[in-house]
C-alpha positions as CSV (number, residue, x, y, z in Angstrom):
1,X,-4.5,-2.2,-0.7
2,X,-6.2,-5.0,-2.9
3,X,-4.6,-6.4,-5.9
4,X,-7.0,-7.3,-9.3
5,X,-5.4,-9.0,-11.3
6,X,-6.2,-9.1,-15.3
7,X,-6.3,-12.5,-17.1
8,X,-8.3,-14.0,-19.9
9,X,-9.9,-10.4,-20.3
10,X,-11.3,-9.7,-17.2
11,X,-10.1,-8.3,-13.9
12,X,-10.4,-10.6,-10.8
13,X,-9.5,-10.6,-6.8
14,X,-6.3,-12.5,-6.2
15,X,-2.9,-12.6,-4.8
16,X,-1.4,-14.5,-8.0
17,X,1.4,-13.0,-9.5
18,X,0.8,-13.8,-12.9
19,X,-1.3,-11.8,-15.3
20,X,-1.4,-9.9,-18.3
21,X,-2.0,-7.1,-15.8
22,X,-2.1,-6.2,-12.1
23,X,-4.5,-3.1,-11.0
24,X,-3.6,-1.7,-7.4
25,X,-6.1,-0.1,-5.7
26,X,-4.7,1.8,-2.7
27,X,-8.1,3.4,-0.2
28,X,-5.2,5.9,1.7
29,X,-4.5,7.8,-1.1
30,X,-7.5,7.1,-3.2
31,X,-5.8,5.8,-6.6
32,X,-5.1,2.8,-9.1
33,X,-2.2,1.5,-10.5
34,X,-2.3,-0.4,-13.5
35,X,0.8,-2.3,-14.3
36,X,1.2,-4.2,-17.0
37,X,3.2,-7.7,-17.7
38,X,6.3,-7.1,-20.6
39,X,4.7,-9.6,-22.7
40,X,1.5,-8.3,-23.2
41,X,-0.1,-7.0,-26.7
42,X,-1.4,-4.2,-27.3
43,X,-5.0,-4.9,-27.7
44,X,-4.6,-6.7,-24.4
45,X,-3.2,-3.7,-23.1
46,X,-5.7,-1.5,-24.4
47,X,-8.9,-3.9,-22.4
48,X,-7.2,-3.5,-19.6
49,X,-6.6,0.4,-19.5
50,X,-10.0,0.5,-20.3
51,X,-11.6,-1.4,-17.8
52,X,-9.2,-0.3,-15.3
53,X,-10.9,3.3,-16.4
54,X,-13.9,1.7,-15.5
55,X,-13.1,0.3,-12.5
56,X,-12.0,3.8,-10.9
57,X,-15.1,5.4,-12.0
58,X,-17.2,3.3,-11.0
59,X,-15.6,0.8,-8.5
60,X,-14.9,-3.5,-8.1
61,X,-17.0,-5.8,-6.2
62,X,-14.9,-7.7,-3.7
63,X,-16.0,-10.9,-2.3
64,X,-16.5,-9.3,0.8
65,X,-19.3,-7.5,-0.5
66,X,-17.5,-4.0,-0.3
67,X,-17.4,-2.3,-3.8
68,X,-13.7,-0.6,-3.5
69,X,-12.4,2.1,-6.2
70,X,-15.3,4.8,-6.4
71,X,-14.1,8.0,-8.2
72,X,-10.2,6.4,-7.7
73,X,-7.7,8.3,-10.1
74,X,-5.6,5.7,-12.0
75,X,-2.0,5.6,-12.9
76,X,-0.4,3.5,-15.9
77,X,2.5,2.8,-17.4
78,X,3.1,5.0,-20.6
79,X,0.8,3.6,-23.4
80,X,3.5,3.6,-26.4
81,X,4.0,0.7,-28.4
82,X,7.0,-1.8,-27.2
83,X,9.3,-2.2,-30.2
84,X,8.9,-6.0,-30.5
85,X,5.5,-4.8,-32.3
86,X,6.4,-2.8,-34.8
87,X,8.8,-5.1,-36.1
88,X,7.4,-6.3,-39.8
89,X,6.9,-10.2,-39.4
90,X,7.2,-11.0,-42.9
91,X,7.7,-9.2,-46.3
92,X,5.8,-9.1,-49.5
93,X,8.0,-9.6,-52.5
């Protein structure tokens, strides 16, 4: 298993736990696993699904020189917006 982790837009090799998002790519069963951090926005959220997608399709360059994630299946967390969004931040009077 290999863990990328997702901070300041891009996906990268690392065993930090921080991040806006953590993809787990798992060889044995052939998937990803995109998890998301409960702070993060929803355009953030939407890069990372996407290049997650990416990823899965068409794989991640380790620094090993193995590409991993060829024609992976991803999962995600549902994609509905947290609550703390839709909350009006101000009103027009």
């Amino acid at each position: 298993m290999v863990r990328l982790i997702f901070k300041n837009r891009t996906f990268s090799e690392g065993r930090e736990e921080s991040g806006d998002a953590v993809l787990i790519l798992d060889e044995a069963t052939q998937t990803g696993k995109l998890e998301y951090s409960p702070d993060i926005g929803l355009v953030m959220r939407r890069t990372a699904r996407r290049q997650a997608e990416s990823i899965c399709k068409s794989g991640f360059l380790l620094g090993n020189g193995k590409r991993l994630g060829i024609g992976f299946k991803l999962e995600s967390e549902e994609d509905s917006i947290a609550d703390r969004l839709t909350q009006i931040g101000h009103e027009y009077r």
